[in-house]
N, C-alpha and C positions, 0 to 999 in steps of 0.2 A: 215317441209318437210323432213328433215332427219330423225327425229323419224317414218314418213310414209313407206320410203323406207329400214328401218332397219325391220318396221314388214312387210312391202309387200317381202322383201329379204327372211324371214323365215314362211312364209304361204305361197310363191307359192311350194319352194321343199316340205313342207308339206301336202300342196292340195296333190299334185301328188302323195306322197307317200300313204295318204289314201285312194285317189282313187284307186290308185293301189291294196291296199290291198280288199276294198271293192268292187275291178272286180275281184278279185282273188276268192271271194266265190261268187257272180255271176255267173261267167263260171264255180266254180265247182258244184254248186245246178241246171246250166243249164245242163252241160252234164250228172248230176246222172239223171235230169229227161227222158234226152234224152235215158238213159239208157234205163231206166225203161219202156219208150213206145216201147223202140224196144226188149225190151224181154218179154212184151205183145205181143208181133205179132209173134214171133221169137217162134217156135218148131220143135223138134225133130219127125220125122216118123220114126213110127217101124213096121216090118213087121214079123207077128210069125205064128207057125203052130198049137199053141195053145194057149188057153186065159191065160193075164199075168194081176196078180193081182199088184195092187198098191204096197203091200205092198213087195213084192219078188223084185220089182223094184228098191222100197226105200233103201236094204238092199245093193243094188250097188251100188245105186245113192242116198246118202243123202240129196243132194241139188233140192231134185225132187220137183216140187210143186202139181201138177196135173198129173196124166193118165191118159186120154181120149181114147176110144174105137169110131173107126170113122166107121161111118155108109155106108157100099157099095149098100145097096138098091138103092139109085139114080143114081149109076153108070150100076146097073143090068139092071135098068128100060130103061135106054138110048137103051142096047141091044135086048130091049125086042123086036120088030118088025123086027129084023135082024139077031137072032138067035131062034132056035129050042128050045121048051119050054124042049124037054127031055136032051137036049146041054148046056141051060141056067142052068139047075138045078144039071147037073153035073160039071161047072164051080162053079156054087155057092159053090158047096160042095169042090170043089181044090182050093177056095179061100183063104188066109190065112187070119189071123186078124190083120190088123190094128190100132196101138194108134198114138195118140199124145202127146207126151213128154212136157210138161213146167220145166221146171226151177225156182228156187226161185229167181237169180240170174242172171244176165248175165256173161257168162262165157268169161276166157281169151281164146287164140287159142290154148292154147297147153291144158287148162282144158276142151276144145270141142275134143279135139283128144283123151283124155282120158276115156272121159264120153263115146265117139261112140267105144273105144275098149272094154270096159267094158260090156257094152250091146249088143256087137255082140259076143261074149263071153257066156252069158248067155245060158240055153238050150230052144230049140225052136225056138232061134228068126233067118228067113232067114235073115234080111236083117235090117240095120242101115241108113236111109238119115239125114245125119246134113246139108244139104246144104254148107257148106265147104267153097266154093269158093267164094259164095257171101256176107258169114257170113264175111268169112277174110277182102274182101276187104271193108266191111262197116265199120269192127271195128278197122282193121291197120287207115281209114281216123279219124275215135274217136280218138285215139291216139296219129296221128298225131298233129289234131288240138290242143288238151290239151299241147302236147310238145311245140308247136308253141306259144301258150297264155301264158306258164310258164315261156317261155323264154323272151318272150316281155316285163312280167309284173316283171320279176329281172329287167331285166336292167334298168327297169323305179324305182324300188325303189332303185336301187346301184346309181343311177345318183343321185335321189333326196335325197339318205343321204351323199353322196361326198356333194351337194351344200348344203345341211344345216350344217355339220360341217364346212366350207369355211367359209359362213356367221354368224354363231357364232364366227371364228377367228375375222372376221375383227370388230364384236363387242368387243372383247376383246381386240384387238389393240384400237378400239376408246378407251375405258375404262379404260385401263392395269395403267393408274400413278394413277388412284384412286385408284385400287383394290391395285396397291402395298403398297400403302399408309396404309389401314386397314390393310394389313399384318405385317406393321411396326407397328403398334397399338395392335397388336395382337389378329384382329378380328380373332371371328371361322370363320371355311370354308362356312357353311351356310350361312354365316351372308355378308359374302363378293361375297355369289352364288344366295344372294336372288334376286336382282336386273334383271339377266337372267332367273332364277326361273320364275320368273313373267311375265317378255316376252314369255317363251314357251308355259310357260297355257296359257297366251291370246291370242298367235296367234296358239296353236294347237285348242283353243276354235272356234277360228273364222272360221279355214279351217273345224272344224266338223261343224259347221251350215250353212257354203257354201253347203255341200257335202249333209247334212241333205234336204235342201233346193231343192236340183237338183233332189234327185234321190224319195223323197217322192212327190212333184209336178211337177218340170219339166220332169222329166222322167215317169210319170203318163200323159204326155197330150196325146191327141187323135192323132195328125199328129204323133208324135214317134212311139205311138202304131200301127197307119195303116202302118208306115212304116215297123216294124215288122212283121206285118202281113203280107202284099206283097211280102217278104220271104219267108211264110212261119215259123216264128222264134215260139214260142211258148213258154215263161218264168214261171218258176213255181210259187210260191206264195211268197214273201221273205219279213221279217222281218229287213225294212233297218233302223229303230231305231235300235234294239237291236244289228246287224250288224256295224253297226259305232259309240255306243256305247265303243263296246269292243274295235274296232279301234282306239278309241280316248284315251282310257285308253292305250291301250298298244304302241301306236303314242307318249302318251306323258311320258311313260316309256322310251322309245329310246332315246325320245328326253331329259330328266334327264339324264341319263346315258352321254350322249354325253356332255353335259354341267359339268358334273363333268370333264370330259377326260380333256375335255379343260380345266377347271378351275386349274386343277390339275398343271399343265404347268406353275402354277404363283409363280413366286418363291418369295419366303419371303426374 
């Protein structure tokens, strides 16, 4: 019973620290996606008095992906039974042209206030809409939220490595007249750190096939998923093997590190 509560003592702060780590690339492969569909929808309108080639645009805007030439036929047509065909065809002709801007990129607010002085700047073009105000306020709440999850997910691993150095002390109390004992015999350091050695790999092993466990089939069931859906959530494709792979490697990196701290502490 107390060998249970010594590993249950150092696989729950370790749960949470991996899980922590492993919602840390969650929410940031969720918000790159989120990026990405909202700079698929997301362009720039330009309005010139002459036609602007791709490539004179590119030479401003390196980050250009596409220039789109937008078609006013449909809008001509709407006026066709309420203006004068000799009216219509001399509007046609004061019309200017039209593109649609993309991006490779979704841009920060002050590289969208750059981009719109740079290309009202160029010659011909009347007029720059970036939409401004509603680009800002969607990508100030992006920002927001990622600072929000950043913040969450430290203090969830500053907690959970405060308590597993804690609960490695009070192993090392339980233990400390043996190890000092080897010290007095003049074991090496290894040889007197094998013993916690071996508890870290097993119980960081344990918290990675907990973790493995959840998020390759409990987090794969249908009621999760609908529940995401009735959000609206939308998660990209993720690799939660090779994901909590490295977690576990570099989890039980930390947690070495930590066991020497401590070990270190034992005096001969």
């Amino acid at each position: 019973m107390k060998s249970f509560k010594t590993h249950l003592g150092l696989i729950l702060p370790l749960l949470f620290m991996m899980f922590a780590f492993e919602f840390i690339l969650i929410i940031n492969q969720t918000v790159k996606h989120y990026e990405s569909l909202l700079n698929k929808d997301y362009s720039i309108i330009i309005a010139s008095s002459k036609e602007l080639s791709q490539t004179s645009v590119q030479n401003q805007i390196p980050s250009l992906q596409t220039l789109q030439s937008l078609d006013t036929k449909s809008f001509m047509q709407r006026l066709k039974n309420d203006v004068s065909a000799s009216n219509l065809a001399a509007l046609e002709r004061s019309l200017p042209h039209f593109y649609s801007l993309k991006l490779n990129h979704l841009p920060t607010q002050s590289e969208l206030k750059e981009l719109k002085d740079k290309l009202s700047k160029m010659p011909n073009v009347i007029r720059v809409e970036a939409f401004a105000k509603t680009y800002d306020k969607i990508y100030s709440l992006l920002v927001l939220i990622k600072f929000v999850f950043w913040l969450f997910l430290f203090i969830i691993i500053l907690l959970s490595f405060v308590l597993f150095l804690k609960q490695m002390r009070i192993w090392l109390f339980e233990h400390t007249e043996r190890v000092e004992i080897m010290c007095l015999f003049g074991a090496p350091f290894w040889f007197r750190s094998f013993m916690l050695y071996r508890v870290v790999l097993f119980d960081c092993f344990i918290a990675f096939l907990i973790l493995l466990v959840f998020f390759t089939q409990i987090f794969s069931l249908g009621f999760i998923q609908s529940a995401l859906n009735a959000v609206d959530i939308s998660l990209p494709k993720m690799n939660f093997i090779l994901h909590l792979s490295i977690i576990f490697a570099l989890s039980l990196l930390v947690s070495l590190l930590c066991v020497n701290s401590v070990m270190f502490k034992v005096k001969k």
